[in-house]
BATIDO-776029 format. One record per atom (N, C-alpha, C, O): residue in three letters; x, y negated, z. Coordinates in steps of 0.02 Angstrom, whole numbers, plus 50000, padded with zeros to 5 digits. Each point is the difference from the previous one (the first is absolute). Layout:
BEGIN
ALAXYZ...
***
This chain:
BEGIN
UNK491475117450225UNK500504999950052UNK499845005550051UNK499495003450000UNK500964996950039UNK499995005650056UNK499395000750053UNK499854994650025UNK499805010449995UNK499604998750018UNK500034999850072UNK499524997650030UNK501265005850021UNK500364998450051UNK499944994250037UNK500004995049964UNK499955003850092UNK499834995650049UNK500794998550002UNK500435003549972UNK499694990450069UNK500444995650035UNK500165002650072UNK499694998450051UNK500785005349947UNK500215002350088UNK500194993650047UNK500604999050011UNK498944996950016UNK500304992950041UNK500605001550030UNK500534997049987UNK499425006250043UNK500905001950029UNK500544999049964UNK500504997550025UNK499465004349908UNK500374999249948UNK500164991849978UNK500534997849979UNK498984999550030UNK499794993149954UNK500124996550076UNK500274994949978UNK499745004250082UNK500315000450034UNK500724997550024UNK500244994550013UNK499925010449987UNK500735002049971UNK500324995949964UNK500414996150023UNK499445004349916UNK500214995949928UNK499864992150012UNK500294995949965UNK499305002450078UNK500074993249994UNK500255000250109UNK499724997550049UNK500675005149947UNK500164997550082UNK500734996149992UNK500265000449945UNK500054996350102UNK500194995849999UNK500835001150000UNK500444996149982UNK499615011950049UNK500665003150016UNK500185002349931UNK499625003649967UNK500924994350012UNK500295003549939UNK500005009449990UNK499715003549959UNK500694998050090UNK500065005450015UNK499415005549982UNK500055005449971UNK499524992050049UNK499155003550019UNK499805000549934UNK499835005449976UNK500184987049978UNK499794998849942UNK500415007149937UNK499725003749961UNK500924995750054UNK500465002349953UNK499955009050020UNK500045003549951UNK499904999150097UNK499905006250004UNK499145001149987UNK499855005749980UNK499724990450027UNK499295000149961UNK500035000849951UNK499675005049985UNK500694991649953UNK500154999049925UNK500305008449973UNK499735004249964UNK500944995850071UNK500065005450008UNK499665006249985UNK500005003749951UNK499674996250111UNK499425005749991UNK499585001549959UNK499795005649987UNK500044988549988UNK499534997849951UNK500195004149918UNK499745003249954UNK500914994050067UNK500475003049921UNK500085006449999UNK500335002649956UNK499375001150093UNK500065008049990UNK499065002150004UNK499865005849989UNK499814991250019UNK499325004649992UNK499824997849931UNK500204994749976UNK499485009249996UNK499675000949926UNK499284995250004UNK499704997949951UNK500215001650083UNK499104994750002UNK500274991950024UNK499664994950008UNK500875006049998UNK500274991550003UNK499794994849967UNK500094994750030UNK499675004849919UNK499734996149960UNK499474996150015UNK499904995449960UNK499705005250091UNK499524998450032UNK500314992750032UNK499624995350013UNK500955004549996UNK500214995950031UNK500334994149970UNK500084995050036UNK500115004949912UNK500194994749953UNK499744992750017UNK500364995350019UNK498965004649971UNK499634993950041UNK500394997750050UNK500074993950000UNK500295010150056UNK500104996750040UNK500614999549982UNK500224994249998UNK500155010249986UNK500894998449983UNK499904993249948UNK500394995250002UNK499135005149961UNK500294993249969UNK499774993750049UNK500284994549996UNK499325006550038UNK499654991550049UNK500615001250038UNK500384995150006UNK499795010050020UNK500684998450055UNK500554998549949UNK500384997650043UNK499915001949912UNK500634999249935UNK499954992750013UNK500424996450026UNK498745001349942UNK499994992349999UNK500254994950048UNK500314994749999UNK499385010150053UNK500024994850078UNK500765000350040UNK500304995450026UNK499895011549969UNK500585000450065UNK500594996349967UNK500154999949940UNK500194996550119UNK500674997549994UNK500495001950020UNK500474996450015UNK499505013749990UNK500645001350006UNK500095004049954UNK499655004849981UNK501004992649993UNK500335002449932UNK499985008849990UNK499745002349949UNK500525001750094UNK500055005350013UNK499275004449981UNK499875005149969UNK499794990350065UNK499345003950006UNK499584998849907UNK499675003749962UNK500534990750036UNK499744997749939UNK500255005249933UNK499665001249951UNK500955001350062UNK500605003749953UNK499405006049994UNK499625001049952UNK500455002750116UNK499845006050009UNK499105000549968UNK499815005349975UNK499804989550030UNK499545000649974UNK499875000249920UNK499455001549977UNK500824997750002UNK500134999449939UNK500575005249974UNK500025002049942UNK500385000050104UNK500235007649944UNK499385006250020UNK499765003649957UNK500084996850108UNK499085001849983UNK499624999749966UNK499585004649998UNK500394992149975UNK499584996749928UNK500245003349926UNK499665002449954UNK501214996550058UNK500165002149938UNK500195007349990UNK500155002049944UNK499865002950122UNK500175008150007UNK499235001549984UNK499855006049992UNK499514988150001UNK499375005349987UNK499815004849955UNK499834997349948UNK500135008850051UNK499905003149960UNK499155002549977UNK499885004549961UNK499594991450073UNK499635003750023UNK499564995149949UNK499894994050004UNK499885011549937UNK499574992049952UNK499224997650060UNK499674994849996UNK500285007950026UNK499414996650055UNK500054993950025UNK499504996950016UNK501145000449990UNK500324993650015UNK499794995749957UNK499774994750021UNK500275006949908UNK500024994149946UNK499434995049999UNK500094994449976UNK499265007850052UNK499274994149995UNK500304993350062UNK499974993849999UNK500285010850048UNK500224993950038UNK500534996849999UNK500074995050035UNK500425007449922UNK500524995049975UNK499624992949954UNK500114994050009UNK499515008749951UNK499834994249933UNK499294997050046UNK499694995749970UNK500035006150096UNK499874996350027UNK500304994050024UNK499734994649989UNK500775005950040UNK500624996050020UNK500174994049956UNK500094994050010UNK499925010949927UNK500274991849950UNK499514997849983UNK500044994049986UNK499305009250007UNK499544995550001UNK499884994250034UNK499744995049975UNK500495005750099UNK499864996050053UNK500674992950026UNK500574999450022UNK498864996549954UNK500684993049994UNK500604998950070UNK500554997350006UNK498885007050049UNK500384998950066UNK500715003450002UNK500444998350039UNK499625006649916UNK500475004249999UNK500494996249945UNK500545003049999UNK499474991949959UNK500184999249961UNK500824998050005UNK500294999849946UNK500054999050108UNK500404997250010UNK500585008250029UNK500594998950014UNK499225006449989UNK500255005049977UNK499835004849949UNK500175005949999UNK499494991149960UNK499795003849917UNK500595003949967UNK500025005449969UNK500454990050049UNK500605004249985UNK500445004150023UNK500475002649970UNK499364998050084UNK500545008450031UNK499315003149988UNK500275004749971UNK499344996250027UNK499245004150001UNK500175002249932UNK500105006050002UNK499954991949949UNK500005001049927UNK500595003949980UNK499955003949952UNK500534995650075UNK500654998350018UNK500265009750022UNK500495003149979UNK498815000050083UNK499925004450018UNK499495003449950UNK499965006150009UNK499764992149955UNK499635001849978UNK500445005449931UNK499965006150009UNK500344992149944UNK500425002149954UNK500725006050027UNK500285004649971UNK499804992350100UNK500605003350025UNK499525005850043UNK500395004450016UNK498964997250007UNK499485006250005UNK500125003849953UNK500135005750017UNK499874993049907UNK499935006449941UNK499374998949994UNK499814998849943UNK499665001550114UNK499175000249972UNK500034997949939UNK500434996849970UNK498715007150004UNK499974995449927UNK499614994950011UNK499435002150010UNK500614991649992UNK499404996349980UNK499624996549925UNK499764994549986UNK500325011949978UNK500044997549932UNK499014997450007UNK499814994849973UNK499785009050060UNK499374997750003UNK499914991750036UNK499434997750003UNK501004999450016UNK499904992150034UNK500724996849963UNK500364995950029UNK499735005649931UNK500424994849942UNK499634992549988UNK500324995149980UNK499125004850032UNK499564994149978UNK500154994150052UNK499884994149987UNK500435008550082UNK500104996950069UNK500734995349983UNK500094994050008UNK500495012549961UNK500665001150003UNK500194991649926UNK500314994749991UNK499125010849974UNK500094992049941UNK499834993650015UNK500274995249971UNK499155003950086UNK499824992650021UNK500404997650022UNK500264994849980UNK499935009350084UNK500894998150036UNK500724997449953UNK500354995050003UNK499665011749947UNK500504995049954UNK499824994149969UNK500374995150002UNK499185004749974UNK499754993449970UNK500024995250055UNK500164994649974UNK499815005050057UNK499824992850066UNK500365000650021UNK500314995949966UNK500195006650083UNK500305001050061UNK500734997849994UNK500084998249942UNK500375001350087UNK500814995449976UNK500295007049978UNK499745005649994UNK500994991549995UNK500325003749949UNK500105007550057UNK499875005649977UNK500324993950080UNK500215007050040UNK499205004550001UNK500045006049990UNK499454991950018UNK499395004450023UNK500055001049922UNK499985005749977UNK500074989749990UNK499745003449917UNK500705006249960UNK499995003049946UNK500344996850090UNK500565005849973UNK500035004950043UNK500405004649990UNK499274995550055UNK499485006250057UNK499515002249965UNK499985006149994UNK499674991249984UNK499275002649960UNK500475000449924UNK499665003249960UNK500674995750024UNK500445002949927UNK499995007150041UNK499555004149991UNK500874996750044UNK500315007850023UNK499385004550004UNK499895005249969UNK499754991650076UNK499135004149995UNK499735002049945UNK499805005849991UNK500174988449957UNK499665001949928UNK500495004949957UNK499775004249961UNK500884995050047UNK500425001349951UNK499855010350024UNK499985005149966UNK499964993650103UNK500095008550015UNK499275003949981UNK499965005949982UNK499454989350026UNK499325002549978UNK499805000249955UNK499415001449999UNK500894997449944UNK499724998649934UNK500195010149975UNK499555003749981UNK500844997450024UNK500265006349974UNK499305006850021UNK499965005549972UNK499464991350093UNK499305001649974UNK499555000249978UNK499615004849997UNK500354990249983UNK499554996149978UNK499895000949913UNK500444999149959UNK499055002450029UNK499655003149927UNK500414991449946UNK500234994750019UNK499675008849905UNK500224993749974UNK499494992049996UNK500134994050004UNK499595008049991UNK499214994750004UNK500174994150052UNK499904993949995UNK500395010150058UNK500004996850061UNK500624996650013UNK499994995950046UNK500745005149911UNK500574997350006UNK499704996149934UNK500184994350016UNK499585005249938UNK499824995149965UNK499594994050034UNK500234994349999UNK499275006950026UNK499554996550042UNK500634995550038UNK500204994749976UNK499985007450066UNK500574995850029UNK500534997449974UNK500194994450018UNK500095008949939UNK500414995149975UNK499824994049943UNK500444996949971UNK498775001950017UNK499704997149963UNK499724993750056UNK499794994449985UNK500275007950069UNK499664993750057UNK500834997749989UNK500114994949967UNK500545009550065UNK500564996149997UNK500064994249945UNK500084994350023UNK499885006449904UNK500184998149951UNK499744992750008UNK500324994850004UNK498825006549996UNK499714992650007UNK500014996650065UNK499554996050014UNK500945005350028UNK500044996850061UNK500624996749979UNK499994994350025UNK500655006849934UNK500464996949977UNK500314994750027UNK500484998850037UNK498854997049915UNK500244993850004UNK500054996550070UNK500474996350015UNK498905005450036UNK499954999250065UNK500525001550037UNK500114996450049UNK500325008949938UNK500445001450050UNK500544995350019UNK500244996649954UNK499995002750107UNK500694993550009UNK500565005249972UNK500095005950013UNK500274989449939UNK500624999449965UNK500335006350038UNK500075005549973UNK500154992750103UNK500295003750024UNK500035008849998UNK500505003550001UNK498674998949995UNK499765005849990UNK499835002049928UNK499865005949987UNK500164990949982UNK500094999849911UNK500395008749967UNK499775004949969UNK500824993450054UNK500445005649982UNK499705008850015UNK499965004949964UNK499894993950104UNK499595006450051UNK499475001749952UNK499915005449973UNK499734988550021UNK499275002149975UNK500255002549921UNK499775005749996UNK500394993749976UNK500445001749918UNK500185005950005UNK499945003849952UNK500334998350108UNK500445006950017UNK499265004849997UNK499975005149965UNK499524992850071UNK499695003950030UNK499415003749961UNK499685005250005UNK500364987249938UNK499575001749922UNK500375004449961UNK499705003649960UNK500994996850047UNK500365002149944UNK499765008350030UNK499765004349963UNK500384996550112UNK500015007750020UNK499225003550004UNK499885006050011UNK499614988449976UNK499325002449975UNK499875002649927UNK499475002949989UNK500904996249972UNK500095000549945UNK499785007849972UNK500375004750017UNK499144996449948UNK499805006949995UNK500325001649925UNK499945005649975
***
């Protein structure tokens, strides 16, 4: 990860209380190139704030990132259960970035496997766009965890997961 410090002013900012302040912070944010540093906090502020606006704007932040420096602290995020209850605009941003995350597919597949039917057709979009890097060994590997997860999956996600074997298909 970045080896860039945290400007408090910034972080600050991003969690102050005035919309205004917050949304021209974000802003700003969306135009410097070392932004990424900040994810940590755009996602703890995503989780917490209750204004819609602000919540929006953090998250098309997320999804204009272009900057692969970002990506350790995204799949931090879903790692982290506290965040779990926006896994899905996170994921959501994650596919609508372009980044590749074909190297943390292992994250993207746990999520489909477990997670309800909307976060798991988020991590479809993720896998479906990363696989097209990924050596053959490795779309085998995965679509071989899909296969024997099958039977486990709820009914509901059945079809997805079928789709997703069929497009692993070497």
């Amino acid at each position: 990860m970045e080896k860039r410090k945290l400007n408090s002013e910034i972080v600050k900012r991003l969690r102050s209380d005035k919309q205004n302040l917050v949304l021209t912070t974000i802003y700003q944010l969306r135009n410097k190139v070392w932004s990424a540093i900040y994810i940590p906090e755009i996602i703890d502020i995503a989780c917490k704030t209750k204004d819609d606006e602000v919540r929006r704007e953090l998250f098309l932040f997320l999804s204009d990132m272009k900057d692969a420096s970002g990506i350790p602290y995204i799949i931090e995020a879903l790692k982290d259960r506290q965040y779990r209850s926006i896994w899905n605009e996170i994921i959501s941003a994650c596919w609508q970035s372009g980044l590749n995350f074909s190297g943390y597919l292992d994250t993207f597949i746990q999520i489909f496997l477990k997670e309800d039917y909307l976060t798991s057709l988020e991590a479809f979009s993720v896998i479906e766009q990363s696989i097209h890097y990924l050596e053959d060994s490795r779309i085998e590997h995965y679509r071989n965890i899909l296969m024997s997860a099958l039977e486990e999956i709820k009914d509901e996600k059945k079809p997805l997961a079928s789709e997703l074997i069929n497009i692993m298909h070497i």
